[in-house]
VEXRO-532172 format. One record per residue: residue in one letter; x, y, z of N, C-alpha, C, O, CB in turn. Coordinates in steps of 0.05 Angstrom, whole numbers, m for minus. Glycine has a CB too. Example, Ala and Ser with C-alpha at 12.3 -4.5 7.8 and 13.67 -1.06 7.14 Angstrom:
('A',(264,m114,156),(246,m90,156),(264,m66,156),(285,m66,169),(226,m89,181))
('S',(257,m45,142),(273,m21,143),(258,1,157),(268,23,161),(282,m12,114))
END
This chain:
('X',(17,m24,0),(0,0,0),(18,25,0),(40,23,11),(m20,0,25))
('X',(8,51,m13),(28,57,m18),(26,92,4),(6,96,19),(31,54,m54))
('X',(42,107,3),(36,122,22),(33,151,9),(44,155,m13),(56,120,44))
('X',(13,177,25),(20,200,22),(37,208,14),(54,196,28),(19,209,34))
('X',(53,228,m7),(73,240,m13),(89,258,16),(81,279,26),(63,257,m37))
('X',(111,241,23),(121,257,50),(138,280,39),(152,287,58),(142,237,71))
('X',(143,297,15),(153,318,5),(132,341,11),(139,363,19),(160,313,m24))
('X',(108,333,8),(81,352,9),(80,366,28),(83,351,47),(55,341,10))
('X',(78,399,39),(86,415,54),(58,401,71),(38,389,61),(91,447,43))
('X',(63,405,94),(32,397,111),(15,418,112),(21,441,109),(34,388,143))
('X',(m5,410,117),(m27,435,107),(m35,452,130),(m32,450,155),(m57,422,95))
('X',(m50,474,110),(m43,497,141),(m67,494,151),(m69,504,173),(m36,535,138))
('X',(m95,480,140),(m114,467,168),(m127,437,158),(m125,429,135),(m145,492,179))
('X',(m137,427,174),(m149,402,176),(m173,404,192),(m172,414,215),(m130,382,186))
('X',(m201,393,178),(m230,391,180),(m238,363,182),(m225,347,170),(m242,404,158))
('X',(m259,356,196),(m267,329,198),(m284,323,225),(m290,339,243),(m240,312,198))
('X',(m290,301,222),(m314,297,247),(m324,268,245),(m308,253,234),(m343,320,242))
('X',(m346,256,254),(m357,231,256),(m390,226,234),(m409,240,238),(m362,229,290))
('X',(m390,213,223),(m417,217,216),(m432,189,227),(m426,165,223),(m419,224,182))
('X',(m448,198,238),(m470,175,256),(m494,186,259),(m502,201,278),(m460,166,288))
('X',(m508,178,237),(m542,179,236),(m552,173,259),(m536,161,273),(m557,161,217))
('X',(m572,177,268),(m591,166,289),(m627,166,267),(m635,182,250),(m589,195,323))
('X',(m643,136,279),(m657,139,271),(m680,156,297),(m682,148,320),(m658,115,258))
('X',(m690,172,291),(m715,190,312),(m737,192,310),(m748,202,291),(m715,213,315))
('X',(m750,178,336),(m773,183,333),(m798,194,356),(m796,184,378),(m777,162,324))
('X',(m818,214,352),(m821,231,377),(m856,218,379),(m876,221,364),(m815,273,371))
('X',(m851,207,399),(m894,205,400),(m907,229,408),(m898,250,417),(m910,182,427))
('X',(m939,218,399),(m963,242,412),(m959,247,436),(m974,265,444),(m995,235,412))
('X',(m943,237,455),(m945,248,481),(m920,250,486),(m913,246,510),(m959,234,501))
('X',(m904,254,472),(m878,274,477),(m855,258,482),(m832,265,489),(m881,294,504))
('X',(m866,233,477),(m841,210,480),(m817,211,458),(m822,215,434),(m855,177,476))
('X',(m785,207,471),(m771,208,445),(m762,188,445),(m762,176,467),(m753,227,440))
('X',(m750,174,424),(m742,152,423),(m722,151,391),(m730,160,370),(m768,132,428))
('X',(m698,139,396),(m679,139,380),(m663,114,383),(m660,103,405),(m666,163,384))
('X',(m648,101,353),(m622,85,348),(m607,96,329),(m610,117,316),(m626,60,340))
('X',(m588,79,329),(m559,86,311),(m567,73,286),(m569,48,286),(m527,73,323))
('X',(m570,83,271),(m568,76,232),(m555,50,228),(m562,27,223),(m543,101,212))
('X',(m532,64,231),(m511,43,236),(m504,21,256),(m513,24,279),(m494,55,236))
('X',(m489,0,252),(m473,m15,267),(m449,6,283),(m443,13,306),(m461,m39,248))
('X',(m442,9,265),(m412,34,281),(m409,61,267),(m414,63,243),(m375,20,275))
('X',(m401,80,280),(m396,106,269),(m381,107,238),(m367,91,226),(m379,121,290))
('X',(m389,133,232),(m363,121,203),(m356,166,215),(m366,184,229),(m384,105,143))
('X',(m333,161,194),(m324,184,199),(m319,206,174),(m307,197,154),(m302,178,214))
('X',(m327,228,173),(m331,248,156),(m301,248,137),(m285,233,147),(m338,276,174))
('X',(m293,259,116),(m286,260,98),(m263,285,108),(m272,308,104),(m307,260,77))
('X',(m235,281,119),(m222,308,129),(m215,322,105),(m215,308,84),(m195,305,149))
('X',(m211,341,104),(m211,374,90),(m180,380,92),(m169,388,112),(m231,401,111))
('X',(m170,375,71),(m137,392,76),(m138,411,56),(m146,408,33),(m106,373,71))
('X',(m129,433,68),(m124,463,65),(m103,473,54),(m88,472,74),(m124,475,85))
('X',(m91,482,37),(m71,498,38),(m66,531,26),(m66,536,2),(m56,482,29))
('X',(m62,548,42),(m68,564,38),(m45,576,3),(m57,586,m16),(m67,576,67))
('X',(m20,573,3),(m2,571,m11),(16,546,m10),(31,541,10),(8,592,m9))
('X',(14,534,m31),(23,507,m34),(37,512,m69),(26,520,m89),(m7,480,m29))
('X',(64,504,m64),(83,509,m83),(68,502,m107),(45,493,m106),(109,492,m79))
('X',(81,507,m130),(61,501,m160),(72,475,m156),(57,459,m145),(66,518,m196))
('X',(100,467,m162),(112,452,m169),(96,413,m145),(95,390,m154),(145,471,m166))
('X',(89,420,m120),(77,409,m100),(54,398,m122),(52,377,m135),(68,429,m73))
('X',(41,416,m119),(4,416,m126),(12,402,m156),(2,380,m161),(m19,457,m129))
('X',(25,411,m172),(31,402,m198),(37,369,m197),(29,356,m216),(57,419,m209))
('X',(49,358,m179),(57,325,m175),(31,321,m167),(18,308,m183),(83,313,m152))
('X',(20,327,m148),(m1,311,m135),(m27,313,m148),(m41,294,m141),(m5,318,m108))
('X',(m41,335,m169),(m60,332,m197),(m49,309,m212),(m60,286,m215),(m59,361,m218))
('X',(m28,317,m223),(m18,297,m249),(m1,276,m253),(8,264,m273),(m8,310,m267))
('X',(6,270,m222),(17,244,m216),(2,212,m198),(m4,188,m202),(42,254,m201))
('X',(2,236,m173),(m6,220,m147),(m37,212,m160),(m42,191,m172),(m7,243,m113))
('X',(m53,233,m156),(m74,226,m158),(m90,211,m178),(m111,199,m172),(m80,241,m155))
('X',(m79,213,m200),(m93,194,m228),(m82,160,m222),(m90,142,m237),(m77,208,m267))
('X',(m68,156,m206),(m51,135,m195),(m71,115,m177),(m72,90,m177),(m26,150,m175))
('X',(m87,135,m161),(m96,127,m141),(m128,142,m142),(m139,157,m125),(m76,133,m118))
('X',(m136,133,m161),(m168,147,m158),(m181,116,m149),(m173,94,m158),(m187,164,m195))
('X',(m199,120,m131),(m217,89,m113),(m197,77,m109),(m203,53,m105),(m241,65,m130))
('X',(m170,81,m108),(m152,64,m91),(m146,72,m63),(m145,95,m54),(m127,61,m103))
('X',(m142,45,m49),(m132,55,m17),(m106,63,m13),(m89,54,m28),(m134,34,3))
('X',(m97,81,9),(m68,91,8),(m69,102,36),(m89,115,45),(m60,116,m18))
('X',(m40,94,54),(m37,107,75),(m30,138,75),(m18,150,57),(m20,94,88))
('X',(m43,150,106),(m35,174,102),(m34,176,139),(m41,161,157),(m57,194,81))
('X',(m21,203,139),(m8,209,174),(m18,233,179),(m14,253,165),(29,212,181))
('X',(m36,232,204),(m44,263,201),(m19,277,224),(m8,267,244),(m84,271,212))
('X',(m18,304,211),(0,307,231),(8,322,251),(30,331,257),(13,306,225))
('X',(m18,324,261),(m14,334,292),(m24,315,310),(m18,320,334),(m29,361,299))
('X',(m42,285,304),(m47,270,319),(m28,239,320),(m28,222,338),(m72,270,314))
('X',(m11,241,290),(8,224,297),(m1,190,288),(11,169,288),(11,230,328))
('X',(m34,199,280),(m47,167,277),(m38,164,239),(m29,182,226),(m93,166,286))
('X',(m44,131,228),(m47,129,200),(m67,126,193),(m83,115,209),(m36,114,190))
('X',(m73,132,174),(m96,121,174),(m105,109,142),(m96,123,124),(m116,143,186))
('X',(m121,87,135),(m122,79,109),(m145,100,101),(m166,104,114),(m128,47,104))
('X',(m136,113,79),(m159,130,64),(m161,127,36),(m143,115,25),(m156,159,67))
('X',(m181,136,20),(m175,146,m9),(m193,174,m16),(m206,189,m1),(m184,119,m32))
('X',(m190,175,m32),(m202,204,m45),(m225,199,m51),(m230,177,m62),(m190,217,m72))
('X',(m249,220,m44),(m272,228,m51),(m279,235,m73),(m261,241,m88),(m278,243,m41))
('X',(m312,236,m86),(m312,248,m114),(m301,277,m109),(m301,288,m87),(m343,247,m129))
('X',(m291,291,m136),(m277,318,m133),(m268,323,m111),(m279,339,m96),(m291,338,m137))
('X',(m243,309,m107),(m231,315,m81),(m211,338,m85),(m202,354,m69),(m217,289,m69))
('X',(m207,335,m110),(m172,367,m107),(m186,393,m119),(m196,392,m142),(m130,359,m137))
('X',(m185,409,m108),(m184,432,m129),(m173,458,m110),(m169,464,m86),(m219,438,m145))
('X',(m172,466,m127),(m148,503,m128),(m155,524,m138),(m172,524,m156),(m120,505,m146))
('X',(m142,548,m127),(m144,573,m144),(m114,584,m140),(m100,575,m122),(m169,596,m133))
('X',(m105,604,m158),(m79,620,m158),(m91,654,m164),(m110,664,m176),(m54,606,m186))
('X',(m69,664,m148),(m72,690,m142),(m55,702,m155),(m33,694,m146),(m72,698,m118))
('X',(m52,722,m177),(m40,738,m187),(m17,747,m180),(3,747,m194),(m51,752,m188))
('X',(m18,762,m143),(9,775,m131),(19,749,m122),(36,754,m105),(6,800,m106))
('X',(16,717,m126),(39,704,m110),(28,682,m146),(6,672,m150),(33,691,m63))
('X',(50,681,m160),(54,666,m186),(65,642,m181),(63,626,m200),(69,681,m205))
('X',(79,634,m161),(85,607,m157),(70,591,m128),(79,574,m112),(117,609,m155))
('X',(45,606,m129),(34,573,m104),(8,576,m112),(1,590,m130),(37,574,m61))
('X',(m2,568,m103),(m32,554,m108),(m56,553,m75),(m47,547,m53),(m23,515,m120))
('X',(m75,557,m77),(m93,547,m60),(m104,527,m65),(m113,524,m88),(m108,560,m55))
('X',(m107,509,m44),(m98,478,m49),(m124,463,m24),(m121,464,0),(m54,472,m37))
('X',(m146,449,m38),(m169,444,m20),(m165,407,m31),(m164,400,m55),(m205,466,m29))
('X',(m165,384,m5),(m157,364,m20),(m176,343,10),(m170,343,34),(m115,362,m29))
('X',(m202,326,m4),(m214,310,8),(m210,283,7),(m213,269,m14),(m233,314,4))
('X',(m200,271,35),(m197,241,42),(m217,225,56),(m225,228,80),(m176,239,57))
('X',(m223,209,42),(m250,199,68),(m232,172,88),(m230,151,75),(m289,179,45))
('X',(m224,173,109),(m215,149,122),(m233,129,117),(m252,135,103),(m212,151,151))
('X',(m230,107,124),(m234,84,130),(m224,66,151),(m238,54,167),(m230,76,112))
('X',(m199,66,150),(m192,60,189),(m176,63,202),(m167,85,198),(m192,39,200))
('X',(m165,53,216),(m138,61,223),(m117,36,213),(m123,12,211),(m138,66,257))
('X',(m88,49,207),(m71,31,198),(m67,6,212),(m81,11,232),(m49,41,195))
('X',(m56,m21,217),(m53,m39,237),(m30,m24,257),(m26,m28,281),(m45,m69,223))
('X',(m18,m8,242),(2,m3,264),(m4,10,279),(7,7,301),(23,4,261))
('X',(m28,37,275),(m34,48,290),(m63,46,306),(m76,67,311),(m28,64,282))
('X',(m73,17,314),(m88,6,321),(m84,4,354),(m102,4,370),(m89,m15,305))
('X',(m61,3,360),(m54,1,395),(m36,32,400),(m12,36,403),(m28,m33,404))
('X',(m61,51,400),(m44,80,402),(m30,79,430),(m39,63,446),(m64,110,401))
('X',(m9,94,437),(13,104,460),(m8,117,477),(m24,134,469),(42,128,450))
('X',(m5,102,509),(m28,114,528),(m5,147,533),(18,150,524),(m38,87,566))
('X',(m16,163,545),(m9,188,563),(12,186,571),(32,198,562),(m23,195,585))
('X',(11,169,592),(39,158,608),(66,159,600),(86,171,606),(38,133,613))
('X',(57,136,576),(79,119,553),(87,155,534),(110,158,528),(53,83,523))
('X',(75,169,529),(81,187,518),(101,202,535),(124,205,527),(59,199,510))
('X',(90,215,567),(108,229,579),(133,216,583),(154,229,579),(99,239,601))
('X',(135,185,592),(156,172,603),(176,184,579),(194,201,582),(152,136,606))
('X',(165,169,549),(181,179,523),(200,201,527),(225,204,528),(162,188,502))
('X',(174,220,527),(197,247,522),(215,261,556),(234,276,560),(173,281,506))
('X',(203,249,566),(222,256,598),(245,235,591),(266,247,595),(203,248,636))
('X',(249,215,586),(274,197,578),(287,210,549),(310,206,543),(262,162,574))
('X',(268,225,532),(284,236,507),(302,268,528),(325,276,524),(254,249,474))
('X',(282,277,547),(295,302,555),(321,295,573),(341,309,575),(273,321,573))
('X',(318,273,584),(342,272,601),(366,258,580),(390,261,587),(335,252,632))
('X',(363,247,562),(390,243,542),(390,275,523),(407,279,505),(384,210,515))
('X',(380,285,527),(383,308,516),(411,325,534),(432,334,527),(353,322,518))
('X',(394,322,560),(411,338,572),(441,327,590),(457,339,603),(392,351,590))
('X',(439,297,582),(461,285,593),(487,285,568),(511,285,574),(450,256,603))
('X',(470,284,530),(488,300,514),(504,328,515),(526,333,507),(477,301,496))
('X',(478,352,532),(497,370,531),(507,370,549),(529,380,544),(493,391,528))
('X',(506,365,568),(537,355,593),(562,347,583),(584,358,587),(532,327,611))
('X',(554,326,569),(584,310,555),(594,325,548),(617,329,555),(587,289,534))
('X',(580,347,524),(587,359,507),(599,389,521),(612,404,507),(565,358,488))
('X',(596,391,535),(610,418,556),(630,408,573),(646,425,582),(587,433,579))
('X',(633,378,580),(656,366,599),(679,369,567),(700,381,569),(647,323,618))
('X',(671,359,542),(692,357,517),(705,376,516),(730,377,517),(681,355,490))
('X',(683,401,514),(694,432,505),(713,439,533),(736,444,523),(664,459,499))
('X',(714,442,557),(718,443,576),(752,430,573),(770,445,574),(695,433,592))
('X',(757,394,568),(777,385,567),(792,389,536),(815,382,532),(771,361,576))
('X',(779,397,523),(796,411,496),(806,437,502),(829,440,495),(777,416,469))
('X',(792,464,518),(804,481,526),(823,473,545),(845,483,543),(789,498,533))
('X',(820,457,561),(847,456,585),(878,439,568),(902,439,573),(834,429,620))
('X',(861,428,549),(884,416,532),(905,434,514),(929,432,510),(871,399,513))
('X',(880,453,505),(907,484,491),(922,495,509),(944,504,506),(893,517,479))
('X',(906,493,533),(926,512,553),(951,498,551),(972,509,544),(917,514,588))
('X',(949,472,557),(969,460,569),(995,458,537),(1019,462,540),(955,427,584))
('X',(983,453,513),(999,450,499),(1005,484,490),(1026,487,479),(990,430,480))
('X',(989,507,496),(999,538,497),(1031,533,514),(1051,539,501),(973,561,519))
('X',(1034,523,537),(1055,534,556),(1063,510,552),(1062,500,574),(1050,546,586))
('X',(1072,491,536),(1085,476,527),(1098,494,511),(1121,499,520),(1074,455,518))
('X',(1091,507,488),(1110,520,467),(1116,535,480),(1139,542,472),(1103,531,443))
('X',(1108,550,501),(1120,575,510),(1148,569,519),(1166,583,511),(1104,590,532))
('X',(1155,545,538),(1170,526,556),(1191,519,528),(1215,525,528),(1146,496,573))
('X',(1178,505,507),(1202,508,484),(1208,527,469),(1208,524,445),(1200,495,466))
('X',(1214,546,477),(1217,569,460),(1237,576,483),(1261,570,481),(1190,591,451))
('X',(1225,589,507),(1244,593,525),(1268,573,524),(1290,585,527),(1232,593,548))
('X',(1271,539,521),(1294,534,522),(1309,531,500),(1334,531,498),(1295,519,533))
('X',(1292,529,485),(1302,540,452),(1331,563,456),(1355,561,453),(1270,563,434))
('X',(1305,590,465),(1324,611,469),(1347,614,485),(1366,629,478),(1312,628,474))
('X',(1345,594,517),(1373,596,531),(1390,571,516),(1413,567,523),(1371,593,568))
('X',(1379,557,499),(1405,531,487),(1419,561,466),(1442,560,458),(1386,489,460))
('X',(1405,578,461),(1418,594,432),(1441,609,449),(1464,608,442),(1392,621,412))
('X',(1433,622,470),(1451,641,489),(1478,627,490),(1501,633,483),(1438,645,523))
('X',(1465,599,503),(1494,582,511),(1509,580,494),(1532,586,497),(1494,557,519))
('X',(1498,569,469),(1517,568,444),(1534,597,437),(1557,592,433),(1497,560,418))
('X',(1531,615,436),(1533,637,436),(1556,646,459),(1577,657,454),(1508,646,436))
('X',(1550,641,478),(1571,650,496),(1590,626,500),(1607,632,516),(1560,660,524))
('X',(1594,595,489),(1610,585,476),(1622,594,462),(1644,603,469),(1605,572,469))
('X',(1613,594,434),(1630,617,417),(1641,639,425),(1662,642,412),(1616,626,398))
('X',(1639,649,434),(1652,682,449),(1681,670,469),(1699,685,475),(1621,702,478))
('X',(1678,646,475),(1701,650,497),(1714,628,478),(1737,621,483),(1694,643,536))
('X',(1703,618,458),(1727,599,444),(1739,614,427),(1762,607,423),(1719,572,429))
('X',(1733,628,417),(1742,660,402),(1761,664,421),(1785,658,419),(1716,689,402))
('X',(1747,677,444),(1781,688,461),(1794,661,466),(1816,671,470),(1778,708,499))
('X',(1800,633,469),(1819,623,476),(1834,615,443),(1857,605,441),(1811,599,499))
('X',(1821,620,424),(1834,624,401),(1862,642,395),(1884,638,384),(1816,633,389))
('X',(1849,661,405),(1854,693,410),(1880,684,426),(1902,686,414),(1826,715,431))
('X',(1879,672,452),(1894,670,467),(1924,657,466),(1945,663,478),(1880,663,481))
('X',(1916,633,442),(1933,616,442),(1949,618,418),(1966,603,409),(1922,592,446))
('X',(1938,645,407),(1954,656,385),(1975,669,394),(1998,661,393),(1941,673,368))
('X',(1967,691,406),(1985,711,431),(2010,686,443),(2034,688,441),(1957,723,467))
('X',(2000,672,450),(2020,654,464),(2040,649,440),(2063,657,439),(2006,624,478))
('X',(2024,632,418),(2039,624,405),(2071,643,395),(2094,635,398),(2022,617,388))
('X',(2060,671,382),(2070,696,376),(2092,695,397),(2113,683,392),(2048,720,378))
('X',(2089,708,424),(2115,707,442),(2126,685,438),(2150,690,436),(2113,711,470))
('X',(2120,658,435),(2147,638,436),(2161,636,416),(2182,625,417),(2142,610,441))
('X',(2151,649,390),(2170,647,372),(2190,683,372),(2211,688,359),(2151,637,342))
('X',(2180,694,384),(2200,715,387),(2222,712,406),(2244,724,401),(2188,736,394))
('X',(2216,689,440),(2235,686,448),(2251,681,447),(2267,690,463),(2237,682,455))
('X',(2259,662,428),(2299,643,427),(2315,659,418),(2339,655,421),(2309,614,403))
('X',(2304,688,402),(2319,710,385),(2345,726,412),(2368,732,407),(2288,738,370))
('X',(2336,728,429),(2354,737,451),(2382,716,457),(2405,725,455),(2334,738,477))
('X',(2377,695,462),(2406,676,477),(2420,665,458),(2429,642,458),(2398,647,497))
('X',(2424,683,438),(2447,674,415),(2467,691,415),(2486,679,404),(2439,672,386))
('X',(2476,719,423),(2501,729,423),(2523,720,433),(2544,723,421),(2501,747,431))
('X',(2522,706,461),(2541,689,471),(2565,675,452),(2588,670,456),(2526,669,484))
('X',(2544,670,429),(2569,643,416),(2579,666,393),(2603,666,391),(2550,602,396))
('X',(2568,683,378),(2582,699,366),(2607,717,391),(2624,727,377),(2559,717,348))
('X',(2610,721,411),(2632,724,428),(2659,709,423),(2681,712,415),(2623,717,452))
('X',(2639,688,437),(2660,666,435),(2681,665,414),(2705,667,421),(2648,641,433))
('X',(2673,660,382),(2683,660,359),(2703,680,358),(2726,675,349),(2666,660,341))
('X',(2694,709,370),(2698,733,370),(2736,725,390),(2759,728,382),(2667,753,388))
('X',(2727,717,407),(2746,713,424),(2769,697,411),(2791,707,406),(2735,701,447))
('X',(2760,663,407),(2781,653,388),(2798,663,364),(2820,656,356),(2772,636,378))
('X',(2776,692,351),(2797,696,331),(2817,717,334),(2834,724,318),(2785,700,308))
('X',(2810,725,362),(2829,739,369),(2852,732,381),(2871,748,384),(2822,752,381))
('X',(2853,702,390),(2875,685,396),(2890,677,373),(2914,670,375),(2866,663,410))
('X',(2874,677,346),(2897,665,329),(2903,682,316),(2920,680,299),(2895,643,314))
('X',(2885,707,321),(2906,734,312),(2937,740,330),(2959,746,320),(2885,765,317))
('X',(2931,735,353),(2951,742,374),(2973,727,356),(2990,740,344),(2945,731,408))
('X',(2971,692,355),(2985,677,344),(3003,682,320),(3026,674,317),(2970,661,340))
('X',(2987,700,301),(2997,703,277),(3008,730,281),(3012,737,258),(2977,700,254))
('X',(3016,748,294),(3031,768,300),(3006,784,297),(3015,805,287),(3057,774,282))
('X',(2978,787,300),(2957,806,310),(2968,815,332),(2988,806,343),(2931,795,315))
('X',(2956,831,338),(2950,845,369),(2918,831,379),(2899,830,364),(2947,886,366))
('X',(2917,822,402),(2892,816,413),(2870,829,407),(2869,850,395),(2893,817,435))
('X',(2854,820,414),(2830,835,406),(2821,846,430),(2831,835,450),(2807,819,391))
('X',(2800,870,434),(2794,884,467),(2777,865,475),(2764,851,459),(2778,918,470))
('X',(2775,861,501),(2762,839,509),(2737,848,520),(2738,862,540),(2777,825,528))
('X',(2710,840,508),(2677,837,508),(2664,837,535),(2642,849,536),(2667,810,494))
('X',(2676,824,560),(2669,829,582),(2648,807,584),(2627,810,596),(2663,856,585))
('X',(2661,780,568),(2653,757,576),(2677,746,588),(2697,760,593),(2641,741,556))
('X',(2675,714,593),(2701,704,605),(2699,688,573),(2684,678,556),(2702,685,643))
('X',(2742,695,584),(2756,680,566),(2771,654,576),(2772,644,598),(2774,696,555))
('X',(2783,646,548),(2802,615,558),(2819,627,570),(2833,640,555),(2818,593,537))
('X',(2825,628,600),(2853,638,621),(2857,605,617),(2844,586,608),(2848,654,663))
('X',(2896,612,635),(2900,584,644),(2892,580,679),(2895,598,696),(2935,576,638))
('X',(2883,556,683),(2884,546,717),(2857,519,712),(2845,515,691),(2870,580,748))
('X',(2854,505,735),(2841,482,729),(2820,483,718),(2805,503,720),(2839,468,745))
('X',(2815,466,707),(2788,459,683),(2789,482,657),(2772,484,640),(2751,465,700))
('X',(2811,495,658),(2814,512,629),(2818,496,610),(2828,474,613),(2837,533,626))
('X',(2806,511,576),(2806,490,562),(2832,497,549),(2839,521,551),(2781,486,544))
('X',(2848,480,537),(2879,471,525),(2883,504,502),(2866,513,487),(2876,429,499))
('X',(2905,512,506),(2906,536,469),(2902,517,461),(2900,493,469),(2934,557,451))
('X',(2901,535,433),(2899,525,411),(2918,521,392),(2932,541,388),(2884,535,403))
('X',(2925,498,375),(2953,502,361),(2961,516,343),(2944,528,331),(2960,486,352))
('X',(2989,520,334),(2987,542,318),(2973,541,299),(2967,518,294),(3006,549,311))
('X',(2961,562,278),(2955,561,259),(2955,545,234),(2935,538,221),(2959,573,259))
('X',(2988,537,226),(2997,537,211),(2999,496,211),(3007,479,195),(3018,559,213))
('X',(2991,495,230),(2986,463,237),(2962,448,234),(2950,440,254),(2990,458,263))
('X',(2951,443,209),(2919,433,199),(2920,405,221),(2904,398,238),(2916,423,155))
('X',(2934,399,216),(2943,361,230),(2935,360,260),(2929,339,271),(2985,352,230))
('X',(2936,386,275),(2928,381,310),(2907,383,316),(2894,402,308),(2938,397,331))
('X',(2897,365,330),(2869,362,348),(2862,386,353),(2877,404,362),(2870,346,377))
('X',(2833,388,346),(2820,414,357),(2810,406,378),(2808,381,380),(2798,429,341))
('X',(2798,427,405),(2781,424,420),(2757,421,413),(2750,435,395),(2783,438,432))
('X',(2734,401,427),(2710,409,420),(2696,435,420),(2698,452,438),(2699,396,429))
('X',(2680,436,396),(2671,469,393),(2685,483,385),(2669,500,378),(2664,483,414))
('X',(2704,490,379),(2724,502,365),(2726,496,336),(2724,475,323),(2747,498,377))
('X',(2733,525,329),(2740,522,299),(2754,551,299),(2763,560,278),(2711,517,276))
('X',(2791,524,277),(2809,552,271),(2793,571,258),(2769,572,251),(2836,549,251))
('X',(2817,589,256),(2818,615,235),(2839,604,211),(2862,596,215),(2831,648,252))
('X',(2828,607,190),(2848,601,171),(2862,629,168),(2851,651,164),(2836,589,144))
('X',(2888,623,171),(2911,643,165),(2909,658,139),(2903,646,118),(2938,629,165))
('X',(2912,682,140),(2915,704,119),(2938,697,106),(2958,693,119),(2917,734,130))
('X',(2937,694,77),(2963,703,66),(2980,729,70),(3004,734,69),(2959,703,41))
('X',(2960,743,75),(2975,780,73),(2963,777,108),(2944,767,119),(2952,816,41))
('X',(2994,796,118),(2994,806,144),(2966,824,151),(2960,839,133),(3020,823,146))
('X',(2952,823,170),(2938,841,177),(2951,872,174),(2974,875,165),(2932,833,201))
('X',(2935,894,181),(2945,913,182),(2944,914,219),(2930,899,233),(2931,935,162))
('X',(2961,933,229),(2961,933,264),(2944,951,270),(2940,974,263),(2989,942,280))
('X',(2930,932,288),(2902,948,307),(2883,933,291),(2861,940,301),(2895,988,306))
('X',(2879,917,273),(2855,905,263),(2858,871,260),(2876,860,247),(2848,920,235))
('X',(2837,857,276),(2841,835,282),(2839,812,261),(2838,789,271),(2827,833,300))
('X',(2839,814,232),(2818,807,212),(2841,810,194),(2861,824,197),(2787,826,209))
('X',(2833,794,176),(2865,792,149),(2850,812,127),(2826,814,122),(2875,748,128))
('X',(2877,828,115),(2861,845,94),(2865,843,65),(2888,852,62),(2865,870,98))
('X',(2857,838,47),(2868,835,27),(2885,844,14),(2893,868,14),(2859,834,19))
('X',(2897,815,m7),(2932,820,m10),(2933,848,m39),(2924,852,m62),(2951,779,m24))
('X',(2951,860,m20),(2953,875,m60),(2958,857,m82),(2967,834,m82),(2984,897,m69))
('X',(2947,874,m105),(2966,859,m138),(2986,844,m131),(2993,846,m108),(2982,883,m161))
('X',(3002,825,m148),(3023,824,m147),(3037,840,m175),(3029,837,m198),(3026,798,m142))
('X',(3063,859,m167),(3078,874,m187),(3086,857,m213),(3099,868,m231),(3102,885,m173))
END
């Protein structure tokens, strides 16, 4: 069986009632007396209304629904009482008018005569069963928005917490950057430092070498003496004197063949005499 169009805007009133004849009858002396026509009531033919009902609505239900279902049975829901009920259509059950200032709806007059109630809606919901319903719909209602305010509630405490989480990394973000930073700055200066160092040690050894140019200084003034020089003035270091642990003269010049002392080294002899007062051979004139 097939049902009302549930797209159909619901209508803006609904008409209807019982129809139950009585047969009546009144005697000469004022007696009344009455029965029912019928076995059981039947019920009037409800009236749906619509004051503006889309074209496109009214347009399906003329030239679809209804040629579908003329003397056929078809469920329908009324809907403010919630019952089904099996109905079909009356003679001239649809008709309309349209109004000029509104071009897309229609006034919309549409007769159902019931016949009974659906099987399902044969054992209607007492009072009770209705309130229990919606007092058990109101309290999941309101035990959703609870949940739903404990969620929002633990999602806000959750930003907080991941807020001052970043804050907490950032801050150590920023003191790991410092540290690094003032690492660099003092490895810089021990850079710095160990250059400086380096620098003076190679300038030091330049000082403790005159000693041995003396020395030399000294020997060649001994083998000047030797070779008929005059000594040389003496530097105001110590020289080879004689007394114990002095080291041996030196041999004459003119003797390649004798042991030197260690550290020592002759003077090779001038061919040409020095000149007097200079310790050092000078070169020989031409020969004529």
């Amino acid at each position: 069986m097939d049902f009302w169009p549930s797209f159909i805007t619901a209508p803006s009133s609904i008409s209807g009632g019982v129809d139950d004849p009585y047969i009546e009858a009144k005697g000469e002396t004022g007696d009344d007396s009455a029965r029912p026509r019928f076995s059981a009531e039947r019920m009037t033919p409800f009236k749906l209304s619509w004051k503006a009902m889309p074209l496109a609505e009214y347009k399906y239900l003329e030239e679809l629904f209804y040629p579908q279902h003329r003397a056929v049975e078809f469920l329908w829901q009324h809907p403010s009482q919630g019952k089904t009920y099996v109905v079909r259509f009356v003679s001239s059950p649809v008709s309309s008018s349209e109004d000029g200032t509104a071009p897309f709806v229609a006034s919309v007059e549409v007769q159902l005569q019931p016949l009974s109630l659906s099987p399902d809606s044969q054992a209607q919901p007492s009072i009770d069963d209705l309130m229990r319903t919606i007092n058990e719909g109101a309290d999941r209602a309101v035990d959703a928005a609870t949940s739903a305010a404990d969620s929002r509630d633990k999602a806000a405490a959750s930003a907080t917490a991941a807020k001052k989480s970043e804050t907490a990394a950032a801050a150590s973000a920023k003191s790991a950057e410092t540290s690094a930073s003032t690492a660099t700055s003092k490895a810089s200066e021990a850079a710095e430092s160990a250059v400086t160092a380096g620098t003076k040690t190679g300038e030091a050894p330049a000082s403790p070498r005159p000693p041995k140019t003396s020395a030399t200084a000294a020997t060649t003034s001994e083998a000047g003496a030797a070779g008929g020089n005059p000594p040389a003035a003496p530097t105001g270091r110590t020289q080879n004197r004689g007394g114990p642990g002095a080291r041996p003269p030196p041999p004459p010049p003119g003797d390649p063949a004798a042991p030197r002392p260690p550290g020592t080294r002759w003077a090779r002899p001038s061919p040409c005499p020095p000149p007097p007062g200079i310790g050092t051979a000078a070169p020989c004139p031409p020969a004529a």
